[in-house]
Structure formats: C-alpha cells, structure tokens
N, C-alpha and C positions, 0 to 999 in steps of 0.2 A: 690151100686155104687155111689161114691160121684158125684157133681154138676161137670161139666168142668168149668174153669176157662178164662171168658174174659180179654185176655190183647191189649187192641186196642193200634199201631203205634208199639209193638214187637212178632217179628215173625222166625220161624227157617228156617234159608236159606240154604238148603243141609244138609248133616250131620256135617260139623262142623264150620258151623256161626250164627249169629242171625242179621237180620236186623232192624234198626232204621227207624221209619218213622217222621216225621216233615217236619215246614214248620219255615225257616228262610229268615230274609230279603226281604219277597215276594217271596220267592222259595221252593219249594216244595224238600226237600233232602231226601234219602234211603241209607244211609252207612251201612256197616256192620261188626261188628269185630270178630274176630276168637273167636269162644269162643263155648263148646257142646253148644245146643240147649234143654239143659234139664230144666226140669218142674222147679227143685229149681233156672237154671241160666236163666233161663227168669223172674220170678217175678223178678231177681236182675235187667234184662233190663230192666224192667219195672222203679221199684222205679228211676235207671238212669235216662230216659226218661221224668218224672216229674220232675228231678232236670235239667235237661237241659232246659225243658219249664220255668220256672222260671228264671233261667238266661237270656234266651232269653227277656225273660219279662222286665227285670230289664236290660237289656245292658250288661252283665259282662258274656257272654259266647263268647269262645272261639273254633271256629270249629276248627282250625286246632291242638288246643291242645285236644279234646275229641278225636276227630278219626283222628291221624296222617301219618293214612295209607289209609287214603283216594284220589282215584285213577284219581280225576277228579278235584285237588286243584285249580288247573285253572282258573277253573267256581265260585270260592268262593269270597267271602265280602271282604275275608283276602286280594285277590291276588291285591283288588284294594287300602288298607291299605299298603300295599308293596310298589306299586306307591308312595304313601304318603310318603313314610319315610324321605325322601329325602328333605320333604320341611322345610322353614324355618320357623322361629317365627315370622319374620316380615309380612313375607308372608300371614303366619295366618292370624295375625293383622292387617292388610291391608282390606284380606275377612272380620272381623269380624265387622270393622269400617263401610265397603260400606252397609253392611247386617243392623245397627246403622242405617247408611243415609237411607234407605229404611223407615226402621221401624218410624223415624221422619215425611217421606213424609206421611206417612201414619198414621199419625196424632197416633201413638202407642208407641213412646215411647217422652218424653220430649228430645227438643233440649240442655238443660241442660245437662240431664244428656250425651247425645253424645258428648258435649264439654269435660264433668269429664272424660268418657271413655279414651278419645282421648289423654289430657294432663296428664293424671296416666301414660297411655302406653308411649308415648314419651318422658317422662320426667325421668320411672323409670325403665321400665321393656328394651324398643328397644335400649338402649345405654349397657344393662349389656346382655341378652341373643338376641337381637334381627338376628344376623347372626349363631346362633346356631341351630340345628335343633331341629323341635318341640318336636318330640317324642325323643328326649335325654333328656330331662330334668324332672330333679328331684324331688320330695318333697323339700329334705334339700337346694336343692340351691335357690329355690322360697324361701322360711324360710329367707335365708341368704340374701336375695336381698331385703324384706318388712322390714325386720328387721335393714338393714344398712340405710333404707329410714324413717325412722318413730322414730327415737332417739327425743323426748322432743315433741313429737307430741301430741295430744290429742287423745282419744279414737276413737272419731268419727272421725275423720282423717284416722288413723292407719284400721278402718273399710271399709272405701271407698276406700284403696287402695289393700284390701285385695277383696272385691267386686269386683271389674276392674277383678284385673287379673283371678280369679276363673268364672266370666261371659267369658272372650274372649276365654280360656281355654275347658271350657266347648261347646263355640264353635265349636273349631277345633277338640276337640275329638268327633263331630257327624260323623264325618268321620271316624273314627277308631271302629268302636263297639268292643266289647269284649275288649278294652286296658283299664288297670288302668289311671285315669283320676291324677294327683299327684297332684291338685288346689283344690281340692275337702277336703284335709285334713285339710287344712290351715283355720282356726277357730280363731272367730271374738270375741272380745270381749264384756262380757255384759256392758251396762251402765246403771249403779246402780243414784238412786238418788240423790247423792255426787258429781256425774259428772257432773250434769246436769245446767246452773250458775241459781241461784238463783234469783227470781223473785222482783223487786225493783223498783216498779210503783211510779209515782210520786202521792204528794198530789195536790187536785183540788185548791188548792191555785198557786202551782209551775205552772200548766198547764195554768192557767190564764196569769200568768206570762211571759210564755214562748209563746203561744200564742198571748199577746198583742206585744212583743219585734219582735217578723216576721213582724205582719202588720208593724209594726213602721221602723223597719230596711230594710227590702224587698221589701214591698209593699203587695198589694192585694193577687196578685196570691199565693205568696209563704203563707201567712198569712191564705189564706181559706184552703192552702192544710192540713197544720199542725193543722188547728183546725176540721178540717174533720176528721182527724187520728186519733185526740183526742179522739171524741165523736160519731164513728163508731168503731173503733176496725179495722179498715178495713185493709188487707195486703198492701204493696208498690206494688207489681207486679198487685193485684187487683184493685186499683185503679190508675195504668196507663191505664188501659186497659176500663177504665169507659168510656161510650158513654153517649150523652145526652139523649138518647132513651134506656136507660135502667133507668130513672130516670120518675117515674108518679108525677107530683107535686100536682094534684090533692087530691091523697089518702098518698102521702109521701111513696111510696114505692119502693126500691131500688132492682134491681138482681145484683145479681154477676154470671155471667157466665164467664168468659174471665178471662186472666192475660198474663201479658205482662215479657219475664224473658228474658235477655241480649236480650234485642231491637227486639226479635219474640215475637207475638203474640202468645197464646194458646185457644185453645175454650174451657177449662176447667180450672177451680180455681185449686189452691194447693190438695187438699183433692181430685180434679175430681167429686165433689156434687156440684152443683149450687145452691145460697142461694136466697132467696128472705123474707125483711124483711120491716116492718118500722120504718124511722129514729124516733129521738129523736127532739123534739121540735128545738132543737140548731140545728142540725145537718142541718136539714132541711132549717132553716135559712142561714146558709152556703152556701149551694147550690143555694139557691134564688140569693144571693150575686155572687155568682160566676159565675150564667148564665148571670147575670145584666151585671159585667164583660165579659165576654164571647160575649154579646149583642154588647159591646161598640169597644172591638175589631176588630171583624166583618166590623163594619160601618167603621173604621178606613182601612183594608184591611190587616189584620193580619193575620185573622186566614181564613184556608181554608179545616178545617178537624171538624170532630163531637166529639173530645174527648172533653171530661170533663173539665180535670185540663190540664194547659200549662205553659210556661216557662211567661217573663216577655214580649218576643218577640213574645208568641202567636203561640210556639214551642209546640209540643206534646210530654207530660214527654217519657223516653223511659227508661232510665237507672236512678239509685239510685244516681248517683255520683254526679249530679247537688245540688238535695236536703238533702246527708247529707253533701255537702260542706257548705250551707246554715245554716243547723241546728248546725254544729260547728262553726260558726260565732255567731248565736245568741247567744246560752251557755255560750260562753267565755265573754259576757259583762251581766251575771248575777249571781245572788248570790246563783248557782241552782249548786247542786254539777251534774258533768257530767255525763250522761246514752245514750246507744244506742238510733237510732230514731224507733227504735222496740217499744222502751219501753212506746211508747204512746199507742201501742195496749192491754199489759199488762195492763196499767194503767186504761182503759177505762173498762175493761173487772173484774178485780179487783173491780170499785168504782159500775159497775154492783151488783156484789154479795154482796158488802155492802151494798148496799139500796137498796137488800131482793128479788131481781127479780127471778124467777123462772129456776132453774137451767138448765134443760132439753131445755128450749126455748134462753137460752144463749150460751147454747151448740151449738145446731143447726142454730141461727143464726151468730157467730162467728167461723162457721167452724171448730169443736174438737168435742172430743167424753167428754161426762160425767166425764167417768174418770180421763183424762187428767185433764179437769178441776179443777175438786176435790181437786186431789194430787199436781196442779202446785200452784191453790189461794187457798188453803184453809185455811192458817193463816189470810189470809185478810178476809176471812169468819166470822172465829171469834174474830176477833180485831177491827171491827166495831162501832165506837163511835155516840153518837146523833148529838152531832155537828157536825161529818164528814158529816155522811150519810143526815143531813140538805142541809150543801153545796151543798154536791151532785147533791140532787133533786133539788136544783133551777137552777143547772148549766146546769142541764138536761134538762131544760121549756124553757130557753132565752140565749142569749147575755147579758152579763153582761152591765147594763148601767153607770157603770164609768170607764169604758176603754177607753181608746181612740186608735180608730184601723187608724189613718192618717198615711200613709207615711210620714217619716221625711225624704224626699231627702239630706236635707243639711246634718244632721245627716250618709247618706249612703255616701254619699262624705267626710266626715270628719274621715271615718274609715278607706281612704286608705290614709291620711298624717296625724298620731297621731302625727308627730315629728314634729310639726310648729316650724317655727322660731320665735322668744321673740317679740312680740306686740307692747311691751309701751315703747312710746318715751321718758320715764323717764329715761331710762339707758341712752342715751344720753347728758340727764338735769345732771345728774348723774356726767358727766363724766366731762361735760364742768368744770363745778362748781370744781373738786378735782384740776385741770389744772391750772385755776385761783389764787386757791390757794396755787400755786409751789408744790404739791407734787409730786416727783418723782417716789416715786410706792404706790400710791392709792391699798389697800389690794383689793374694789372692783375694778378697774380698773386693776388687773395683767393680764396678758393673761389666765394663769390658771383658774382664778377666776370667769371671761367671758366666756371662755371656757366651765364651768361647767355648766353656767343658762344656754346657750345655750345646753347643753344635747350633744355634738360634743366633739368626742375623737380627731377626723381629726385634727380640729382648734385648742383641746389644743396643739397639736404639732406641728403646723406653728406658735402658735403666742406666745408660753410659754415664760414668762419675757419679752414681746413686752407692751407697750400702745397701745390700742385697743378701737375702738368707738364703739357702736351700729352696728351687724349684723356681726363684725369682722374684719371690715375697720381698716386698721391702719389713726389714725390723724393727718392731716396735717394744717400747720399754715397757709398757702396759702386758706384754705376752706373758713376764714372768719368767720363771728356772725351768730346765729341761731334761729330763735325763739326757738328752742328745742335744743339748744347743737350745737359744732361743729361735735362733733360725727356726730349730725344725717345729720346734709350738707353732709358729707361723704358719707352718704349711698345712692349707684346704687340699682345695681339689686343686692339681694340674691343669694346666692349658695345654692344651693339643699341642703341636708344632705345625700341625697344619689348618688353614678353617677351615677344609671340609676332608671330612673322615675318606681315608683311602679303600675300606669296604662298605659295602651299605647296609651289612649286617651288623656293623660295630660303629658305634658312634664314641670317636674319638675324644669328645669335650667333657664327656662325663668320665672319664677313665681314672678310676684311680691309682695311687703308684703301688707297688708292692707291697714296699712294707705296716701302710698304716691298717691298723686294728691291730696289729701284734705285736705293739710296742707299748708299752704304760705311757699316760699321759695323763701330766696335772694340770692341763686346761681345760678351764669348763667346758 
C-alpha cells in the first residue's frame, strides 16, 4: 500500500467540492469551487494553490477572478478597489505629492527631486488626463502623452519624465492589488556613451587665466570662490553648504557632509557618502584668504552666518544664478573659448590623473566610483605631457606669484558704460578750424560722419547733413572763441546713448563728460 499523500491548504469539502486555504491581504480565506474531491483533482488544487501563492507574492492576483463565486465578495480587497474606481488622476497625484512632502520631512527623499515630481505632473501629465479617471487609462495613451511631450528632447529628459509618471502610478495602484499597473510597460531609454557631452577641461594656463580675471573683475569673494572650484573639484551645491567648522586649518582637512540644492539645505552630498580629504597646498591657501576676508567682514557687520563662501554683501551663496551670471561676465572679456562652470570640476579632477595621483584615492575623494572615472578622463590619462603635468605640480604647491589678484573697481564700473561718448577735445579743434576756412560740408564735420565716431545710430538721424560740434551740438556763431573750438563752447551736458541708464545706481542723463571743469572757458 502506497504512502498517503500530504497536500496542506487543499482539502475535500463534501462530496462535490474542494476547499482552498490561504492567507490574503492579512486575512485568512477558505473558498471553495465545485469540483469532485478526487485524488487526481486535488493534486490539480494543489499545483493551483502554489500558483495563487506566488501571485499573491508578486501583487498580480486577482480574488474575484480565481473564485467568482465566492459567497462573501463583500468582505474582499477587491470591494474596496470598487470604491476606488471612481477616483481621479488628479486625485491620485494630489495623494502621491503629500506622500513626496512627507517623505522630504523626513529627510528620505531629496527636495529636488519633489520639485521634478511635481512640475513633470503639472506641466504634462494633469492638463492631458488629470479629470479622467485613474483606473481608465491605458498603456497606449501614457505612450501618446510622453511621446507628444518629449519631441527634440534629450534622452535623459525623455527618462525623467517617463520616471514621474510610472513612480506616481505605481502609487496609486498600491490601492488596487491584483490590477495591471499600464506605467509599468513604459521603458526608458539606455544612455550609451555618445549621449553622454564630452569631457573638455580647461588647460592650467586657461584656469590661471580665468581665475586672475574674477579677482580683477569681482573682487575677492567671487575670485576665491572660482579658484576653490578650481583646485578641489568640489560640487556648486557642496560648497554652498561649507561651514567654517567643517574646515581644520591646522591639518588642511576638509568634510563634505551637506549641500545646498534650490536654497534647502541637505545633510548629505550628492552621492549621500560624506567625504573627508586634504586640500592641495593652493587650495588651502584660498581658504586662509577667504576667512582673512570673512574676518574683515564680520568687523564691518556684514556677515552674521558661519558659511564659508558669501556674496560681495556678505550674503550666503544659496542658488547658482548669482555665480554663473559672474562666470559669463568674466569669459566674455577673455580669449578662453566658453565652457560650463562645471567644467572647473572636470578640469581639476583631469589635471589630477595627469600628474599620476592615485586613482582609487581620487575616486573617493571627488565623490564617483573608479569606473566613472576611468571611462569619463581616461584620454586625459593618457595624453599627459611633461610640461603639462610640470605646470600642474607647481600650480598645485602655491599662488602663482605674477598674478595680480587686485580688484580693479574702475575696470568693474567701466563694464556697465563700454559706449562712452568721444573724449578729445580735438574733434572740436577739428571743427572750428574746417569753419574758418569756409567749407561748407567738411567730409569730417557731416552729421553722418560724427554720427559714426560717436557709435549713435539715434544722432545720425537727427543731425544727418546738419554741422555738428563735439558731443552733437549743433554750432552756433553767438557761442564765440574757444580755447578748443567753438564746437567745444557748445558743449552742455551729454545725452546718454541709451534712455534708460544701464545701472540703477547711475543715472546716465545727467552724466558729465570728463573733461569739463578742467579746462578754461570764456562762456558765460
């Protein structure tokens, strides 16, 4: 006589049922479907039985599709999915944002990425399906909706907004078990190495370059910040977030815990690894400079916070917008073709692996993995010259001593009037002199002609085919002898070249020219 056969959670209920035993949702179910109770139709409720477990497991069972004649529907998962049907997409999105806000307070999910949630949803998804209900919609019309939003887009774009909505989705169907989720199909693209923009650090000559042109143009503050960036590697959000107490001057040793991303604070870097490293001779320097700075504002009554790096006012960096306004001012008066302010991290971290530093220790203190590394610099790896990797190293020991890091205030004032008006009181000598000798239309004296030294389109068209003095006075014979012309007796006050003043601290219309008060003149 053969073994009896255990089959635990199937069993014969009368002569012509078999009951199911299981435990769904937290509840313990016993359904039963018509069916003999024979030796061969039990092992089949058995294998069932396992294939139910397993759904169960994985989300994708369906009680009221296995046993539809189940006498107690009432009592099930489904009946409170039924309630659901009815709600909306917005609805969803609504719960799935507050659930976001949560997740922020609780320091678990970045405030960032709850902003990207938030403006994907509002900008693509609650204007096309958001009064539709949730559970109507489809695979194909999600497809239809990323894909009318994402035309000339970039991959990683077209990713993030395929992320959104398959996260908030995923959501709402915690509510529905057993429902096909249709966000779940929707598949992201790879980005291959082709996608990725190409790495294009500057040389330690350009960085010198660009470095002396801050102090000179900016001043101090802006000037340490960019040379810090230089010569750390250090992220923008990472070094807003720098305290003077994460800085040991003693041993030169820097943390990075914190970073600062749309004006919140984070207690973790990008990566979520706190780094701790020490600087580079320069680097260090820097910082000596900048608390010196930092010292001097203080006594002034500027600053009243412990960050690190500050605006001109002694303001705590918060946002990028300040300093790449800054960093596209400097570029534009040098002969440095133009790159992201990224690309001083690149570039620090590049002129690293060229003068042979230990890979795994530039890994881990520039926050990436080996690999990254590898594959993002590795032509600057092996493109390494003597003379570069020279520079390098000394760039790396000090402050270069024939720079001159002065603020040139006048220089920073002369960058918001490049259109001055004409100087030399020779145009005037100029003019008298053509006058004297009867000509009627002096080629330099046409209105046009004038028009043009002055750089003013305005004036050539008020004064074109007129006699014109200096500044674009017309001459008159009543003005009298000049030491410089009658022209220049003519000349009052200037007209701007623009009507409204390009700072709002200088009002362009009243601006005098240089030279008058320090010149004799026999005009009343």
């Amino acid at each position: 006589m053969g073994k009896k056969s255990v089959m635990s959670g199937v069993q014969a209920k009368g002569g012509d049922r078999i009951q199911f035993d299981f435990e769904f949702e937290g509840t313990r179910y016993r359904p039963t479907v018509k069916r003999v109770p024979s030796e061969a139709n039990l092992r089949r409720a058995c294998k069932q039985l396992t294939e139910i477990k397993k759904r169960i497991e994985i989300g994708t069972f369906k009680f009221e599709e296995e046993f539809p004649d189940y006498r107690f529907k009432h009592a099930l998962p489904a009946a409170y999915a039924d309630v659901k049907a009815d709600e909306l997409c917005n609805e969803v999105f609504d719960k799935f944002v507050a659930h976001c806000e949560h997740r922020v307070s609780m320091d678990d999910m970045a405030l960032s990425t709850l902003n990207g949630y938030r403006e994907i949803l509002d900008r693509i998804f609650r204007p096309e399906i958001g009064r539709e209900k949730f559970a109507s919609i489809v695979y194909s019309r999600l497809v239809e909706i990323v894909a009318a939003n994402t035309r000339g887009v970039k991959k990683k774009t077209y990713n993030n907004i395929t992320s959104a909505v398959r996260t908030a989705f995923k959501f709402g169907y915690k509510d529905r078990p057993g429902q096909f989720n249709p966000s779940l199909a929707l598949s992201t693209f790879r980005i291959t190495s082709k996608d990725r923009p190409k790495v294009d650090p500057f040389t330690i000559e350009e960085a010198e370059t660009i470095i002396a042109a801050s102090h000179r143009i900016h001043g101090e503050w802006y000037g340490n910040y960019e040379e810090f960036r230089f010569f750390t590697g250090i992220r923008p959000s990472e070094q807003f977030a720098l305290r003077v107490s994460d800085y040991e001057p003693r041993t030169g040793r820097l943390s990075i815990t914190k970073a600062i991303v749309e004006e919140q604070e984070k207690n973790r870097p990008k990566t979520n690894q706190d780094r701790d490293f020490v600087l580079c001779r320069r680097a260090a320097q820097v910082l000596h400079a900048q608390l010196v700075l930092r010292e001097r504002l203080i006594t002034e009554g500027q600053i009243a916070h412990d960050f690190m790096f500050f605006t001109a006012v002694g303001e705590p960096l918060r946002t990028t917008y300040l300093p790449y306004n800054r960093w596209t001012e400097v570029l534009e008066t040098l002969p440095v073709r133009r790159r992201k302010p990224y690309t001083s991290r690149h570039s620090y971290i590049s002129w690293r692996l060229m003068a042979g530093h230990n890979r795994l220790l530039v890994a881990q203190e520039d926050g990436h993995s080996v690999e990254v590394m590898e594959r993002t610099y590795a032509a600057w790896i092996k493109g390494a010259k003597p003379a570069d990797v020279k520079k390098i190293k000394a760039a790396f020991a000090g402050r270069p001593s024939g720079h001159d890091y002065t603020f040139d205030s006048a220089r920073f004032h002369r960058r918001r009037y490049r259109k001055q008006p004409l100087q030399s009181p020779g145009a005037g000598t100029r003019t008298a002199k053509w006058l004297q000798q009867g000509h009627s239309r002096p080629h330099a004296v046409e209105g046009s002609q004038i028009a043009k030294s002055l750089s003013s389109r305005r004036k050539a068209a008020e004064f074109r085919g007129r006699k014109v003095g200096w500044g674009g006075r017309i001459i008159r014979p009543e003005d009298g002898p000049h030491p410089f012309g009658a022209g220049h007796g003519a000349l009052g006050r200037t007209t701007a070249h623009s009507d409204e003043p390009r700072c709002g601290a200088t009002d362009n219309t009243t601006r005098q020219t240089e030279h008058r008060g320090r010149y004799p003149s026999t005009s009343p």
